[in-house]
N, C-alpha and C positions, 0 to 999 in steps of 0.2 A: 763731516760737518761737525762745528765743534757744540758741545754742549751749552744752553743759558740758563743760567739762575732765574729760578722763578719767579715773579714780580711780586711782592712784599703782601697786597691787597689782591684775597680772589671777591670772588663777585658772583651772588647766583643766578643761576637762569632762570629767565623768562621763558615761558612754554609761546610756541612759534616763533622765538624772535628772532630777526636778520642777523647775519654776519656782523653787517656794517653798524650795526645799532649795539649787537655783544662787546664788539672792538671800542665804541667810542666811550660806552659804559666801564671798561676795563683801564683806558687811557684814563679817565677823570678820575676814577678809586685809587688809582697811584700815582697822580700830578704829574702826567704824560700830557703831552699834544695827539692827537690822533697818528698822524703824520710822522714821528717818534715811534710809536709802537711800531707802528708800519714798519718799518725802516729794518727793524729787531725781525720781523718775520721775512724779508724778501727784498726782492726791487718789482719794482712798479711805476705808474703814471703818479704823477705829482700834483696834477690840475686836482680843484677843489673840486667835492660834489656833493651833490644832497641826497639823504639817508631814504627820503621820502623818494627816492625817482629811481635807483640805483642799488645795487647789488654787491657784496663784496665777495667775490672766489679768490680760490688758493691753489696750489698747486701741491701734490704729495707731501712734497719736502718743506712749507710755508703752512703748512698744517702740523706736521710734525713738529716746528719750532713752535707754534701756538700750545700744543702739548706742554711744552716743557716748560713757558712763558705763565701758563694758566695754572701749573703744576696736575692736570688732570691727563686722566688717559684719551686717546687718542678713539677711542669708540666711547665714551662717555661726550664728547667732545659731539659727536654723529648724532648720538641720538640723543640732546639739546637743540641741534644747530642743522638746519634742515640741510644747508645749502652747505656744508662740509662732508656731506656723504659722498661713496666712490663715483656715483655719475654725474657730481658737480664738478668733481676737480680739474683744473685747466690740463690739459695737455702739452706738456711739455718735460725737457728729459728728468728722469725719475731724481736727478741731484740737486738740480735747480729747485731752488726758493723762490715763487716769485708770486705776484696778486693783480689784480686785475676790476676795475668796476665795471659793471655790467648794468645794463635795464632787464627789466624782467622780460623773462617771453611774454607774447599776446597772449596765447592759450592755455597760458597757468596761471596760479595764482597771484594775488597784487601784494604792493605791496602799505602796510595801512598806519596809520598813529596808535601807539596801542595804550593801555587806560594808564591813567598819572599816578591811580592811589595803587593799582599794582605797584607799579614802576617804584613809587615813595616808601614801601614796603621792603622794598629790596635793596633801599639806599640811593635811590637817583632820583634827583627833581627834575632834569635833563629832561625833551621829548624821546621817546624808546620806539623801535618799528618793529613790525610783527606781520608774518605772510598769514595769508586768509585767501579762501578761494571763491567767496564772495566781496562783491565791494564791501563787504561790511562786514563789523563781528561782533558780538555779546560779551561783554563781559559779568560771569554769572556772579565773580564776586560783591560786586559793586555793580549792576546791575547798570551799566553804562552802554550807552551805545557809541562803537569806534568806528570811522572809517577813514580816508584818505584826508578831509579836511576836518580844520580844529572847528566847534559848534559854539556856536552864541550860545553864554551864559541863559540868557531867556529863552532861547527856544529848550535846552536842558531841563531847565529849571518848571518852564510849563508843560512839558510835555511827559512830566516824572510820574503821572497821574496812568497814563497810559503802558510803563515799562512792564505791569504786572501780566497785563494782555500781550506784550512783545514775548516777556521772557517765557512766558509758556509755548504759544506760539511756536520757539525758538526750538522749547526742548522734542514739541512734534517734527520741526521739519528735519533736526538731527536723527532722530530716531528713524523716519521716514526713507534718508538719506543714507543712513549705515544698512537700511535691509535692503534698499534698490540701489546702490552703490552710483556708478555715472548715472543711470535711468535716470534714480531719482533729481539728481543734479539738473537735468535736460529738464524733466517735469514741472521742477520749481520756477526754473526759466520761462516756461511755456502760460504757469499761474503768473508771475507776475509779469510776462507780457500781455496776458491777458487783461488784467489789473490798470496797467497802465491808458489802453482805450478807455475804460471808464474815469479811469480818476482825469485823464487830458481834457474830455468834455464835463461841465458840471450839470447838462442837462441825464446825463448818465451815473455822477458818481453814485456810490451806493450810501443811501442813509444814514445806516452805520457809522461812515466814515462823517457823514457831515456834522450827527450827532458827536463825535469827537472832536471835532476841530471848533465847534462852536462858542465852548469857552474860552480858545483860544483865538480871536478872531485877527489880532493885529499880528501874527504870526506869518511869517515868508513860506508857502507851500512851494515854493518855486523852486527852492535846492531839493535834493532827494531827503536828506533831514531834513524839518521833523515831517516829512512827507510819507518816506517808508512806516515808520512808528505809528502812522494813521491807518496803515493801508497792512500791514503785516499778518494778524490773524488769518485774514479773510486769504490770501495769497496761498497761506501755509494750507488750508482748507480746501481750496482750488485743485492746488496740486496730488490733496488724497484724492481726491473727486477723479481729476486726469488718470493718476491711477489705479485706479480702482477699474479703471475703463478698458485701460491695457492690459492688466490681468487678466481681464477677464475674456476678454478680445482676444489675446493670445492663447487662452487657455481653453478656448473654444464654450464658454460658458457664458455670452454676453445675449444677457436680454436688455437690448437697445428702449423697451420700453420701458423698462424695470430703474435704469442708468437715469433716464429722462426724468421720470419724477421724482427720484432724489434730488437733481437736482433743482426743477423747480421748487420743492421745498425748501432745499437749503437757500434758493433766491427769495423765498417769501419769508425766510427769517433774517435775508436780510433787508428786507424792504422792496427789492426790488423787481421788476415783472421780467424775468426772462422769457417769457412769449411774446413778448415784446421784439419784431425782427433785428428795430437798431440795436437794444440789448444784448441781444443773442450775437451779435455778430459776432467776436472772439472766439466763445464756444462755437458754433457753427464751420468758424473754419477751422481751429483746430480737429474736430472734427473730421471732416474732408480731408486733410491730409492725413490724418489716423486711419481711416478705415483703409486703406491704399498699402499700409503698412506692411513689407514683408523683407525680407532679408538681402533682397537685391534692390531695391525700390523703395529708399525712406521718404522721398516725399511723394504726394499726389499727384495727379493731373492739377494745371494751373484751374485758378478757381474762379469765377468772374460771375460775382455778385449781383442781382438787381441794380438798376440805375442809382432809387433812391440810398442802397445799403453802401452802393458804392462810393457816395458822395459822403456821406458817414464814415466810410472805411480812410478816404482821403482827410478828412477833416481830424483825422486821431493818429495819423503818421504822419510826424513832424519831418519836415525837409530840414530841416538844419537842427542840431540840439546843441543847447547853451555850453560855451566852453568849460564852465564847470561842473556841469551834469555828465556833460559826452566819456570822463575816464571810468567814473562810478558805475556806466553800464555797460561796459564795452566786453569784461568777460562773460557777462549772463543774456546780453544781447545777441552773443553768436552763436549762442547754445540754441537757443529759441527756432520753433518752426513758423513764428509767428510775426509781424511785423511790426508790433507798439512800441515804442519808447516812450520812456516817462521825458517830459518834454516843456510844459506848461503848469498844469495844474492850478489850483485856483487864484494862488496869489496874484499871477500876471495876467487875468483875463483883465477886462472891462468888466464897469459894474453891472452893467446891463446885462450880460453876458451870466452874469453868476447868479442871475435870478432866473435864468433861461431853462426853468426846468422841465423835466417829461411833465403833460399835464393828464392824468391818469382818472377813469372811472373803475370802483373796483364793482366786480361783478361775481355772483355767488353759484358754483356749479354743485349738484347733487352728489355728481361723483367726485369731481377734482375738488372742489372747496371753493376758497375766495379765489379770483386772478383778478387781473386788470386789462382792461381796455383803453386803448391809447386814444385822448381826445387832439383834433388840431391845437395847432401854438393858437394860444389868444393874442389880440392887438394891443400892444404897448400897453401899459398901465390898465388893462384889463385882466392882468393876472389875479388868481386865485390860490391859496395856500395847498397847496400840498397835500393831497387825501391821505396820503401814506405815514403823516405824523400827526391825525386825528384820530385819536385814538382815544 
């Protein structure tokens, strides 16, 4: 295979970025067509495709020319470029040059729009793609939130107020995440499908959150932006909480009473009564299928709730979820033992609906402190504000 001179313009890397998004970066730096480069590294499919849906592989030899096209080595090349590692390469014979577009697998990572002032940094105004194993990712530079679709300038621009609480957030669930490895992955999935029941109904959401969205009132809840940024602390939170349960469970050290009023604490700084059965219900069944837990046997006996819990349980697992929400949670969806999807949220209820809140009496225990007491729904326009923001 005969040798190529190297392309005039090299170009740095972006940390996670795609194939397909290095290669189109590399073709514009040297007034190339994408399609042109291509050509230089192998044969392949000619149909057009998008950077956002798609994948680009190589084969040994179609990597090797990329080497000598980029002027870099060939393991430098590896570990910039996720998808040019040995167990990406296509299969076929060791001489052949050749490429190929691919979709991502279901069970790995997606693939996301990655930040612009990175990208402008390094010389491309161009959109850049980047794998993530969440639908989403931080970027700690710029302090942006990226995920599969581009964001309304307003919803950015109002919800900038809030990045301080994402980005810390952010640096607990990595942290979280590097010491429980998959666990914690599964874990996070489990908070924020938990999450997702409360924030679908608004007689559930947590205070907290509505305290946040407040200044923002003409704002769309209804995409996962800025809906996650609402809802993120509290998830990241969750999920130590989950495990802390499991450690301790597995490790034969679990005092189930001891677990319980941590957590109801942590619900009364967020405002909310988790003695409360419909509240409860997430935790509860996770729960249930936790203590079941053993090496042969991951999930429980199936679980069948109260009548009333059940109609609650149906009314927060959406049958159908909106075409542009269903990609965003499709890999943290399967992880989950749990059934929520983020689905609704407040933007597309009725207005009626968003006034529909728990109507709550708080009541003062010796030992346990303040809790709440659940009052019936009042009749239409006989509502009353809120005890939990009289404060």
């Amino acid at each position: 295979m005969s040798a190529l001179r190297a392309l005039p313009v090299k170009i740095r890397f972006l940390r996670s970025e795609t194939n397909g998004s290095y290669l189109q970066r590399l073709a514009w730096a040297n007034g190339l067509q994408i399609a042109e480069l291509l050509n230089r590294l192998g044969s392949g499919p000619a149909q057009p495709v998008r950077l956002d849906e798609v994948e680009l592989y190589l084969s040994a030899a179609a990597l090797e020319r990329l080497s000598q096209l980029t002027g870099r080595p060939v393991g430098c090349l590896r570990q910039a470029l996720r998808c040019v590692r040995e167990e990406f390469l296509l299969a076929v014979p060791a001489s052949r040059a050749a490429w190929s577009w691919r979709s991502p697998a279901p069970e790995g990572p997606c693939v996301l729009r990655g930040c612009h002032r990175c990208a402008a940094a390094k010389g491309t105004l161009q959109p850049v793609f980047i794998w993530s194993w969440l639908p989403w990712q931080i970027c700690w530079r710029h302090g942006c939130w990226l995920d599969a679709m581009p964001q309304p300038e307003d919803a950015r621009a109002a919800l900038q107020a809030c990045m301080p609480l994402v980005l810390r957030a952010e640096r607990q669930r990595l942290r979280f995440e590097r010491r429980l490895g998959p666990t914690g992955r599964i874990l996070f999935a489990d908070a924020l499908s938990a999450c997702a029941y409360w924030w679908n109904n608004p007689r559930l959401s947590l205070p907290v959150w509505i305290e946040r969205q407040r200044p923002f009132p003409a704002l769309d809840y209804s995409a996962p932006f800025p809906a996650l940024a609402v809802i993120y602390p509290e998830v990241v939170r969750l999920a130590q909480m989950f495990a802390l349960w499991e450690r301790q469970h597995q490790g034969g050290q679990l005092n189930p009473d001891t677990w319980e009023r941590q957590m109801l604490w942590l619900f009364r700084s967020w405002g909310s009564p988790l003695e409360v059965d419909e509240v409860r219900l997430p935790v509860e069944m996770w729960l249930h299928r936790h203590r079941s837990h053993t090496v042969v046997k991951t999930r429980g006996p199936r679980w069948r709730p109260p009548h009333a819990m059940a109609l609650a349980l149906a009314a927060c697992v959406p049958v159908s979820v909106p075409k542009a929400v269903g990609p965003a949670q499709a890999v943290w969806g399967k992880r989950s033992c749990l059934p929520f999807r983020y689905a609704r949220g407040m933007g597309v209820l009725r207005k009626d609906r968003r006034r529909d809140i728990l109507h709550l009496r708080p009541l003062y225990d010796p030992v346990e402190g303040t809790y709440w007491e659940m009052l019936p729904q009042p009749l239409p326009g006989r509502e009353s504000p809120d005890p939990r923001r009289l404060c």
